[in-house]
TIRO-2110 file (N, C-alpha, C; in Angstrom, 1 decimal):
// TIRO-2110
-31.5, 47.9, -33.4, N, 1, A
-32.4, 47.1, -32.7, CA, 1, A
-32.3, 45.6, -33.2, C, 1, A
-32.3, 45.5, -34.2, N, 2, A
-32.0, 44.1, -35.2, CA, 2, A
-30.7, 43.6, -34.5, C, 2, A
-29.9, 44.1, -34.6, N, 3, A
-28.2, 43.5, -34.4, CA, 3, A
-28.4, 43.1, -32.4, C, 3, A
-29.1, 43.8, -31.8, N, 4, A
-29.3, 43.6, -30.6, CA, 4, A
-29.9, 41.9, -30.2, C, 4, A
-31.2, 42.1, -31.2, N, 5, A
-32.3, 41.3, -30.8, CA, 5, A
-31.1, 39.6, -31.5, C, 5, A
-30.4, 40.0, -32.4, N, 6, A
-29.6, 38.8, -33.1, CA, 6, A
-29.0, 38.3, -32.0, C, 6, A
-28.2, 39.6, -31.6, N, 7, A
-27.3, 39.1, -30.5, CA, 7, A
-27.8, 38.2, -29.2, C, 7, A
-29.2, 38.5, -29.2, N, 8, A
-29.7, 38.1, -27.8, CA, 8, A
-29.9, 36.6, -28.1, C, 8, A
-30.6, 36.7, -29.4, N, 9, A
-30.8, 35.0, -30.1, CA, 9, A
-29.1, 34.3, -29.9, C, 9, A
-28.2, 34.9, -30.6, N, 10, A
-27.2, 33.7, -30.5, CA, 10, A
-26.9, 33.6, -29.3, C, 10, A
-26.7, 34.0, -28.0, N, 11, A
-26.6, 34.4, -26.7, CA, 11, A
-27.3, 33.1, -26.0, C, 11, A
-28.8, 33.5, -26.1, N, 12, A
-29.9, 32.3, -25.9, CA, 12, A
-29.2, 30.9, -26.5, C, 12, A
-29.1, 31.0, -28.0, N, 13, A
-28.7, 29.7, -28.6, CA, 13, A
-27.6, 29.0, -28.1, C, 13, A
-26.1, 30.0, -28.2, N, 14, A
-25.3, 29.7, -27.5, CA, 14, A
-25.3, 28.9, -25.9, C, 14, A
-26.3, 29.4, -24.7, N, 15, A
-26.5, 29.0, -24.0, CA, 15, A
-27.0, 27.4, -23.5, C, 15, A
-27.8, 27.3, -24.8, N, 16, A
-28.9, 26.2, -24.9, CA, 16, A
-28.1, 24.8, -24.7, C, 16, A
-27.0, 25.5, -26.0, N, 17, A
-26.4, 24.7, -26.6, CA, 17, A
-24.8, 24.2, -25.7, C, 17, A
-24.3, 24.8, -25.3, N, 18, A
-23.2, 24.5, -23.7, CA, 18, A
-24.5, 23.6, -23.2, C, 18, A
-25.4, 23.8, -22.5, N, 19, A
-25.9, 23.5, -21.5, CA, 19, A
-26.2, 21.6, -21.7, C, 19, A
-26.5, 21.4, -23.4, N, 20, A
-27.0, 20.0, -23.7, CA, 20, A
-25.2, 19.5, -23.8, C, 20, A
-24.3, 20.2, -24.0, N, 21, A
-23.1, 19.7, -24.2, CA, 21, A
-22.6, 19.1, -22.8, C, 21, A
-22.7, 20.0, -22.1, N, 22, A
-22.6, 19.9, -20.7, CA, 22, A
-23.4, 18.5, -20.0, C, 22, A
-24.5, 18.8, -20.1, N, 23, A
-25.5, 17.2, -20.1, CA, 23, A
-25.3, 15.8, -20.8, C, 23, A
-25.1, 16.1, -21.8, N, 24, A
-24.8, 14.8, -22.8, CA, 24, A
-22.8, 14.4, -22.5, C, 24, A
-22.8, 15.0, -22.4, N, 25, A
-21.1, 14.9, -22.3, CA, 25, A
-20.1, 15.1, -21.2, C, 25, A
-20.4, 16.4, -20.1, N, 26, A
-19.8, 16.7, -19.5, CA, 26, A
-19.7, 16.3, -17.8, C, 26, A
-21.3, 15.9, -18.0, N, 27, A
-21.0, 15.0, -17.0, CA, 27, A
-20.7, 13.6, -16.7, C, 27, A
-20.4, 13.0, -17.7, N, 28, A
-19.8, 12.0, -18.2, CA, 28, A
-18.4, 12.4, -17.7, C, 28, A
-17.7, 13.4, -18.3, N, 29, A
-16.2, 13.7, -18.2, CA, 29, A
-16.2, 13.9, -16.7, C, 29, A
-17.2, 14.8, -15.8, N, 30, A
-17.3, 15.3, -14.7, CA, 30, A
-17.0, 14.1, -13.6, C, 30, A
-17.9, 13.0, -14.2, N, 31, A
-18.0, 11.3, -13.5, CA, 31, A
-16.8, 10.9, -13.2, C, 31, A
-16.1, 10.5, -14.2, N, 32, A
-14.7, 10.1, -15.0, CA, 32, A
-13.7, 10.8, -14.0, C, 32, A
-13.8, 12.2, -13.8, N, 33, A
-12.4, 13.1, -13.2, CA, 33, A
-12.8, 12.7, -11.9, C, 33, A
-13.9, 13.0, -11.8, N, 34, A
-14.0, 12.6, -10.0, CA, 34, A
-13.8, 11.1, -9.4, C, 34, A
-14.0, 10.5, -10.0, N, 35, A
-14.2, 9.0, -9.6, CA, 35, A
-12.6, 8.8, -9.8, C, 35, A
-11.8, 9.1, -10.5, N, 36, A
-10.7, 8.8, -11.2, CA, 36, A
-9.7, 9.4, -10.1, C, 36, A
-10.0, 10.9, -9.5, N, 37, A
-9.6, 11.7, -8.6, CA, 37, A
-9.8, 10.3, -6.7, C, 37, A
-10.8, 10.1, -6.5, N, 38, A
-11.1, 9.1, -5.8, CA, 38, A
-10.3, 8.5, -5.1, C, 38, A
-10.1, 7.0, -6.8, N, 39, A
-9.1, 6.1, -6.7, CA, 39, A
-7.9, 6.0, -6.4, C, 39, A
-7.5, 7.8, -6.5, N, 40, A
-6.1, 7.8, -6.5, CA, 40, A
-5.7, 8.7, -5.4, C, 40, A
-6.6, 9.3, -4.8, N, 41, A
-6.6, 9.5, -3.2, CA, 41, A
-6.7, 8.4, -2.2, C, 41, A
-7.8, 7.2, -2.6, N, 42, A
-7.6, 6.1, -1.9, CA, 42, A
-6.2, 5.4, -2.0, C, 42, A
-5.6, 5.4, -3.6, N, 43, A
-4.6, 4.7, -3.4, CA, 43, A
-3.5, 4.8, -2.7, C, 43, A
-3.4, 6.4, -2.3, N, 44, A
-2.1, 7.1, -2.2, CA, 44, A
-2.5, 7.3, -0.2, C, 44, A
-3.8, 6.9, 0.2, N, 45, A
-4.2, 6.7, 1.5, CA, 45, A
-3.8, 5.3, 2.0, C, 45, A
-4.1, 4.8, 1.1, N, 46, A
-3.9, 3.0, 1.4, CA, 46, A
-1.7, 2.6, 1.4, C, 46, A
-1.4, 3.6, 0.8, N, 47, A
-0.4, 3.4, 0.5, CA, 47, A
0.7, 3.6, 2.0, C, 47, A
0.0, 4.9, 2.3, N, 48, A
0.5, 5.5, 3.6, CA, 48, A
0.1, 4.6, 4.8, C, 48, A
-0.8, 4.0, 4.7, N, 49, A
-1.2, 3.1, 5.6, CA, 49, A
-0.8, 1.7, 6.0, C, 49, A
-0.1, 1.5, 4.8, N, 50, A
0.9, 0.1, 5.1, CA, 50, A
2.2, 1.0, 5.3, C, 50, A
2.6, 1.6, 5.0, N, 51, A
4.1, 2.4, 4.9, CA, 51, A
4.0, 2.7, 6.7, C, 51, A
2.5, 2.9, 7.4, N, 52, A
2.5, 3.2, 8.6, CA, 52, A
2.6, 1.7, 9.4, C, 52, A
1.7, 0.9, 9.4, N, 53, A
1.7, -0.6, 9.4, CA, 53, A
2.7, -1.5, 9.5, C, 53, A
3.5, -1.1, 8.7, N, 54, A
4.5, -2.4, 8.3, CA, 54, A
6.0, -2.1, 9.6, C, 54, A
6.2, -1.3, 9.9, N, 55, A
6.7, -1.0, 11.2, CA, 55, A
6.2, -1.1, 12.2, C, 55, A
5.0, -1.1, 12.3, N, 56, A
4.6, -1.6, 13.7, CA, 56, A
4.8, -2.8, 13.6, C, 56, A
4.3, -3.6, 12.6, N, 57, A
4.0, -4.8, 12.3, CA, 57, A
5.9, -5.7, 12.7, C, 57, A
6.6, -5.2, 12.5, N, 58, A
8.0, -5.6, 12.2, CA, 58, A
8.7, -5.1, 13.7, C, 58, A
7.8, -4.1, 14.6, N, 59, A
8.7, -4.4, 15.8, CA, 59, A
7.8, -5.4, 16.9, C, 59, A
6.6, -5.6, 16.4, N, 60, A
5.7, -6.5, 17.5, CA, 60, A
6.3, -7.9, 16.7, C, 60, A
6.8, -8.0, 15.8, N, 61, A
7.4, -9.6, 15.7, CA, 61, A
8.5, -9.4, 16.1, C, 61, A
9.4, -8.6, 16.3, N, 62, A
10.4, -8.4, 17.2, CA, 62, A
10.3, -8.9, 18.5, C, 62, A
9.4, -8.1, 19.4, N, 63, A
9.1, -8.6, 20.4, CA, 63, A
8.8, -9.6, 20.6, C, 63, A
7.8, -10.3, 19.9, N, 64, A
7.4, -11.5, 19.9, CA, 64, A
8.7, -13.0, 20.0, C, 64, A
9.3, -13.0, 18.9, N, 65, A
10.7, -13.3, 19.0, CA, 65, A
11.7, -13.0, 20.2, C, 65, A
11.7, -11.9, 20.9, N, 66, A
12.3, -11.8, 22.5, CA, 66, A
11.2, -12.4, 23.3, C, 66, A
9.8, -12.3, 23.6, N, 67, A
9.4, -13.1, 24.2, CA, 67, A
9.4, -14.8, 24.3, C, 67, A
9.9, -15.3, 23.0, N, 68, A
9.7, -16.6, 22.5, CA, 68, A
10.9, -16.9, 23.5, C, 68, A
11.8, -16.6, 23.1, N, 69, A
13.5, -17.2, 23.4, CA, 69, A
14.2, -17.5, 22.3, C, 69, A
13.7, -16.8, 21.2, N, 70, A
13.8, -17.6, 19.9, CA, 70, A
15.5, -18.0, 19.7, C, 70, A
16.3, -16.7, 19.9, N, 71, A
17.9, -16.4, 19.5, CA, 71, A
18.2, -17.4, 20.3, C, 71, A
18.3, -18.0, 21.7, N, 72, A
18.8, -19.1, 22.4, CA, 72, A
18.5, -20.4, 22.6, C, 72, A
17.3, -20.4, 21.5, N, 73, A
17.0, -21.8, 21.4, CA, 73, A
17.8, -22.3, 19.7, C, 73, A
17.8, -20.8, 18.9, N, 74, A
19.0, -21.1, 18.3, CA, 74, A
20.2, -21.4, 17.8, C, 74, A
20.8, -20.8, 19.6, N, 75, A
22.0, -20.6, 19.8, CA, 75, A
22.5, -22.1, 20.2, C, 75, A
21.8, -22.5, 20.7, N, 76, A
21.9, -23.8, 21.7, CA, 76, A
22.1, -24.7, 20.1, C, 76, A
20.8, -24.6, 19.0, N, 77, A
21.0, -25.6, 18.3, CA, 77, A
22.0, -25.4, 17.8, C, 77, A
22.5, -24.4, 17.8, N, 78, A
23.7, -24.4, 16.6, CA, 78, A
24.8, -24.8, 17.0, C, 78, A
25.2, -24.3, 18.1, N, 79, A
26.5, -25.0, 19.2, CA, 79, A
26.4, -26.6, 19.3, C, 79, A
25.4, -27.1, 19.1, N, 80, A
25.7, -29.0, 19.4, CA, 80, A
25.9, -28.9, 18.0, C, 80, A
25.9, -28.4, 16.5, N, 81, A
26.7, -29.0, 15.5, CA, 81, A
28.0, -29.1, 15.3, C, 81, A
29.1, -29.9, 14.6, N, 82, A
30.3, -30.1, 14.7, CA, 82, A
30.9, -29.2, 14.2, C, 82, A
31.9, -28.8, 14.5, N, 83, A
32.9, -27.6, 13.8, CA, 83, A
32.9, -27.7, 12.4, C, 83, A
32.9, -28.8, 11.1, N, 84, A
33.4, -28.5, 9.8, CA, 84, A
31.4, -28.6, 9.4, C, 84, A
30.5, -28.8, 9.8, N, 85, A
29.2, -28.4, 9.4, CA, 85, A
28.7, -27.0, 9.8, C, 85, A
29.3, -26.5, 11.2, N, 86, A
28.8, -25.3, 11.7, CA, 86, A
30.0, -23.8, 10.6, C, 86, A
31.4, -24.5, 10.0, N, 87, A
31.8, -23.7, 9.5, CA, 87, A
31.6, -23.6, 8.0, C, 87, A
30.5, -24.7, 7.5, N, 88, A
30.1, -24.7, 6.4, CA, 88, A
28.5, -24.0, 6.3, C, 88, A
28.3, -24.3, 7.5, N, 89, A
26.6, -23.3, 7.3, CA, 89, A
27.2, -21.9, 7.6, C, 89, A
28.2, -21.3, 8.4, N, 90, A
28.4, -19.9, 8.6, CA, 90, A
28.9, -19.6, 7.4, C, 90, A
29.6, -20.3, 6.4, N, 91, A
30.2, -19.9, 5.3, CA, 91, A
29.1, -19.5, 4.3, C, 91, A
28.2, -20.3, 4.3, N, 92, A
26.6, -20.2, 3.7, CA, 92, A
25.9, -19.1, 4.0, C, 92, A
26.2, -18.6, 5.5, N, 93, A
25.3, -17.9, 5.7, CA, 93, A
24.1, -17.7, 6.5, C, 93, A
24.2, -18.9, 6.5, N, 94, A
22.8, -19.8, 7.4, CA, 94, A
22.3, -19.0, 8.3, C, 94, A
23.1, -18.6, 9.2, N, 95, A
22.3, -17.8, 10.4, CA, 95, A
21.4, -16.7, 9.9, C, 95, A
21.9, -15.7, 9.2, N, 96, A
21.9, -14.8, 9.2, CA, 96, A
20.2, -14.9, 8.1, C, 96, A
20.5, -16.1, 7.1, N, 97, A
18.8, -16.4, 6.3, CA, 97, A
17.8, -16.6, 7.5, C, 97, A
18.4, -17.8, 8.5, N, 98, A
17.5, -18.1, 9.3, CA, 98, A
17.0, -16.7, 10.3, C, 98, A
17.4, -15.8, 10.6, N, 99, A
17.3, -14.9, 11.1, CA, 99, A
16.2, -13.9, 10.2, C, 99, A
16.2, -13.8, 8.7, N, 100, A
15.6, -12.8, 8.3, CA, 100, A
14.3, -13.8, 7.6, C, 100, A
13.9, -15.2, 7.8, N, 101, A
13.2, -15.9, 7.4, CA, 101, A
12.3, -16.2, 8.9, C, 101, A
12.6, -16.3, 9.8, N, 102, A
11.9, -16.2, 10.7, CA, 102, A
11.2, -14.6, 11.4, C, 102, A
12.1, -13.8, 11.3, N, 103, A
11.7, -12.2, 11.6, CA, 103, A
10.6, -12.1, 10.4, C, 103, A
11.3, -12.3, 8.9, N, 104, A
9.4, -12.6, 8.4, CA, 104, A
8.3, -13.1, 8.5, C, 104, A
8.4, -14.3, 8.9, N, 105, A
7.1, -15.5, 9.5, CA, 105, A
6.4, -14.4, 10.2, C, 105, A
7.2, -13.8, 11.2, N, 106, A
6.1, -13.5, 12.2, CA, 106, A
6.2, -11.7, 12.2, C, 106, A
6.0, -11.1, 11.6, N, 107, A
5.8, -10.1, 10.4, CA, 107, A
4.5, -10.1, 9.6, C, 107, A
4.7, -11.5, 8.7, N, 108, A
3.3, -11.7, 7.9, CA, 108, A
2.6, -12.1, 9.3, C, 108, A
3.0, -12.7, 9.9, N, 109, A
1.7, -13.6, 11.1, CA, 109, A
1.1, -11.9, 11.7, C, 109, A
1.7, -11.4, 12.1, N, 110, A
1.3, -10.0, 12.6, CA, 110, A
0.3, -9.0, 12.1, C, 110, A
1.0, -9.0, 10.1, N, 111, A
-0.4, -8.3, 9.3, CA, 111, A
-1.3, -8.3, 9.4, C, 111, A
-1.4, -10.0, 9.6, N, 112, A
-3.0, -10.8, 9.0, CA, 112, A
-3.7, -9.8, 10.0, C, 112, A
-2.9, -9.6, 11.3, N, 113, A
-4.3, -8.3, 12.5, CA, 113, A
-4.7, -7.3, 12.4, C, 113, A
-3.6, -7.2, 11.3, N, 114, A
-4.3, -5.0, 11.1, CA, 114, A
-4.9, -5.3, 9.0, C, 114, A
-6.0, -4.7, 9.8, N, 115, A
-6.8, -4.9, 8.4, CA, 115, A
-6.4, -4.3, 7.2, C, 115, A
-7.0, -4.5, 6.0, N, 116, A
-6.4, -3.9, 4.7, CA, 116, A
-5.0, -3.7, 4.0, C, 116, A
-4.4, -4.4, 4.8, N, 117, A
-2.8, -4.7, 4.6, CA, 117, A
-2.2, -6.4, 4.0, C, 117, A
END
């Protein structure tokens, strides 16, 4: 009957005792995992979200750029330059910056409309 009633006491005690561990500490850690769990769902949502974004974003400045006339108002400038300046910017490269410097411009111009990006 002794060894029972002991056991019931450490049992009780034991319980008491989780339970302020649990309170004083655990929900602290509980806080911590979940909040921490959260951030890194949002991050990994926010992430997918520009990964979705950024292609839209990059064929509506496309378009935009065929609406403009952009490539022929290019074409045009570049044809009135003289042969040893137009074979010194193609040797540079020129077109081909000006091409991915402008497909950017209006890229970022496009972001700024879809929010959190």
């Amino acid at each position: 009957m002794l060894d029972l009633l002991n056991y019931l006491l450490d049992s009780v005690t034991y319980f008491f005792e989780y339970s302020y561990q649990f309170i004083s500490h655990g929900i602290y850690d509980l806080f911590v995992w979940a909040f921490a769990k959260f951030v890194e769902h949002l991050t990994i949502s926010f992430l997918d979200f520009a990964l979705w974004a950024i292609p839209l974003a990059w064929d509506t400045a496309q378009t935009i750029m065929n609406d403009l006339h952009l490539s022929s108002l290019i074409s045009q400038a570049w044809s009135s330059l003289d042969s040893q300046a137009l074979a010194l910017l193609t040797q540079l490269r020129i077109p081909e910056s000006l091409n991915i410097l402008i497909s950017g411009f209006f890229t970022k111009y496009v972001l700024k409309f879809i929010p959190f990006v």
